[in-house]
C-alpha positions as CSV (number, residue, x, y, z in Angstrom):
1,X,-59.7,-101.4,-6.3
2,X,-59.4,-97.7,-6.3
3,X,-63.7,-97.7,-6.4
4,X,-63.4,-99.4,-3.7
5,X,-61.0,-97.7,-1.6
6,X,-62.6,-94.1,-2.5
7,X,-66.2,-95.4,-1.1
8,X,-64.8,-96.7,1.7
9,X,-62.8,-93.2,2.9
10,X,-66.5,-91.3,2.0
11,X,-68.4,-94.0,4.2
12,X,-65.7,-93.5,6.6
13,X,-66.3,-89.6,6.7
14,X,-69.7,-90.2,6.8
15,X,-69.4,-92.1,9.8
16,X,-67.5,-90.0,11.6
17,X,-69.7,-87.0,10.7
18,X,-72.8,-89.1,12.2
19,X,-71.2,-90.5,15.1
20,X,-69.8,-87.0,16.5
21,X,-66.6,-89.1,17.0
22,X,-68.1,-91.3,19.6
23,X,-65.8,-94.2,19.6
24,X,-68.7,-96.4,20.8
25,X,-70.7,-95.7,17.5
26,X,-67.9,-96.2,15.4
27,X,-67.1,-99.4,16.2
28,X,-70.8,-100.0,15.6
29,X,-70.4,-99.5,12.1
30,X,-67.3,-101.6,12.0
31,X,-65.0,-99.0,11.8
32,X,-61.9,-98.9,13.7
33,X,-60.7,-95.6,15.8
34,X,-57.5,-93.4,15.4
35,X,-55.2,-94.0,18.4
36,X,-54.8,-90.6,20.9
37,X,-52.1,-89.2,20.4
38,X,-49.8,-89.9,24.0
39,X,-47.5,-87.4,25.1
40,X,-43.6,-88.6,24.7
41,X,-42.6,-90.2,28.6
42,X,-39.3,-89.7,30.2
43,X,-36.2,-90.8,27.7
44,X,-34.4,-94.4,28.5
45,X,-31.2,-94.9,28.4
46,X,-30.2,-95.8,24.8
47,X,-29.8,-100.1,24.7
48,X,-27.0,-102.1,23.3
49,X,-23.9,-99.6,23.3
50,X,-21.0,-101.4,21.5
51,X,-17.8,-100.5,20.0
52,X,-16.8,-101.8,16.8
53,X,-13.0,-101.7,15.9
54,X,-12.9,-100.4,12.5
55,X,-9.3,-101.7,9.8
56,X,-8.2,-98.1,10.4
57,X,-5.7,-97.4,13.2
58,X,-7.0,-95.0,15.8
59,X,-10.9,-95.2,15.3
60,X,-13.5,-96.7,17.0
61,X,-17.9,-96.8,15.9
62,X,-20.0,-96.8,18.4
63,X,-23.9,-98.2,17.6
64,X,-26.6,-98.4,19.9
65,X,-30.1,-99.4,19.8
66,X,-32.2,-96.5,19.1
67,X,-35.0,-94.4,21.6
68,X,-38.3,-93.5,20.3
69,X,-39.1,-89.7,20.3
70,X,-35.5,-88.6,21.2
71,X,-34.6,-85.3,19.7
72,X,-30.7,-86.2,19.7
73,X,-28.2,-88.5,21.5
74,X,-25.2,-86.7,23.6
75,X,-22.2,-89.0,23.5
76,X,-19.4,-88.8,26.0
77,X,-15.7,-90.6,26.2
78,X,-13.2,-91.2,28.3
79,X,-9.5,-92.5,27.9
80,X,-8.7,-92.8,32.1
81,X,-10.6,-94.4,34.6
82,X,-14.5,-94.5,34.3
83,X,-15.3,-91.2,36.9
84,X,-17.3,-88.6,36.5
85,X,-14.4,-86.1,36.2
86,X,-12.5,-88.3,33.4
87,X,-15.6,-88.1,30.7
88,X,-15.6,-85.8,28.1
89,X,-17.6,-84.4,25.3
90,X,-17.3,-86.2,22.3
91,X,-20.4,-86.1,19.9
92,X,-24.1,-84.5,19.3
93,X,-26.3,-86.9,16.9
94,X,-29.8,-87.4,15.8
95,X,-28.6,-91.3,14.4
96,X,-27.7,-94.2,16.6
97,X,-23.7,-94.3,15.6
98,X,-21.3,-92.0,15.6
99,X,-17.7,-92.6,14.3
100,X,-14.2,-91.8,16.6
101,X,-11.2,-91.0,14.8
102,X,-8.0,-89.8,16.2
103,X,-7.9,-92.0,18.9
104,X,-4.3,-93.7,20.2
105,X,-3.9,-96.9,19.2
106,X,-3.9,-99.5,21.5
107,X,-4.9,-97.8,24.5
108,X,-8.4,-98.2,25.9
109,X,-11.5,-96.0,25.2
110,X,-15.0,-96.0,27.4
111,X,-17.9,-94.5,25.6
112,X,-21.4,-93.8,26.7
113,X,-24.4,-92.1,25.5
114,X,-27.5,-90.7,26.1
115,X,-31.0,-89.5,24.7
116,X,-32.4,-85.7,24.8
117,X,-36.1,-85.2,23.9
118,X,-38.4,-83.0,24.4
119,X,-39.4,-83.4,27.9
120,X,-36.0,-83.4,29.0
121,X,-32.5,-86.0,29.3
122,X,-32.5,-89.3,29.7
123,X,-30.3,-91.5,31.8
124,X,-26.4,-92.8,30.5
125,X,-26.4,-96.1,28.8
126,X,-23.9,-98.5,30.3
127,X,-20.3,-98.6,29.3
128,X,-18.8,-99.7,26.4
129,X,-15.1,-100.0,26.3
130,X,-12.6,-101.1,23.8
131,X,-8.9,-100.5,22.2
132,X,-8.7,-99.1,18.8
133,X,-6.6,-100.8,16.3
């Protein structure tokens, strides 16, 4: 199997040497092309925010469905009325959860989040709002 493989990759180059990367003749000689590379687009807004009580008093994980080519997600929280001037920092991560601690128990918590890549930030995911144990 490894003959094999090996004499395909040196047909391959030989291929590609002959063809001048002509994806035309390539596919002539039943070889398939490397996709082009695509520049990232502008970031969604991270899917599927939850909150998931935890047995602890007081803390709350949030999981959301990831974004391809973010850099990092920014989450925000807030323990008041869901306004602009009632969210607050709460967390930088490059993984899709993030646990809260040292939240009162009992009271409700609204949590959003949103991706940063490299061509800039992405909208807020919808709310997610639950009371910690």
């Amino acid at each position: 199997m490894r003959k094999v493989k090996a004499n395909i990759k040196m047909l391959a180059g030989y291929v590609q040497a002959e063809s001048g990367g002509d994806p035309v003749k390539i596919a002539s000689a039943a070889f398939g092309t490397r996709k082009v590379p695509q520049p990232p687009g502008p970031m969604p807004a991270p899917p599927n925010l939850r909150l998931v009580i935890t047995t602890l008093p007081g803390e709350l994980k949030a999981r959301w469905g990831g974004v391809k080519d973010k850099r990092l997600y920014v989450l925000e929280i807030s323990d008041a009325d869901v306004v602009p001037a009632n969210w607050k920092p709460l967390a930088m991560t490059s993984r899709n959860f993030h646990l809260i601690m040292g939240l009162e128990s009992h009271k409700p918590y609204s949590v959003r989040v949103l991706a940063v890549g490299s061509l800039g930030v992405g909208p807020w995911s919808d709310v997610a709002t639950t009371k910690p144990l």
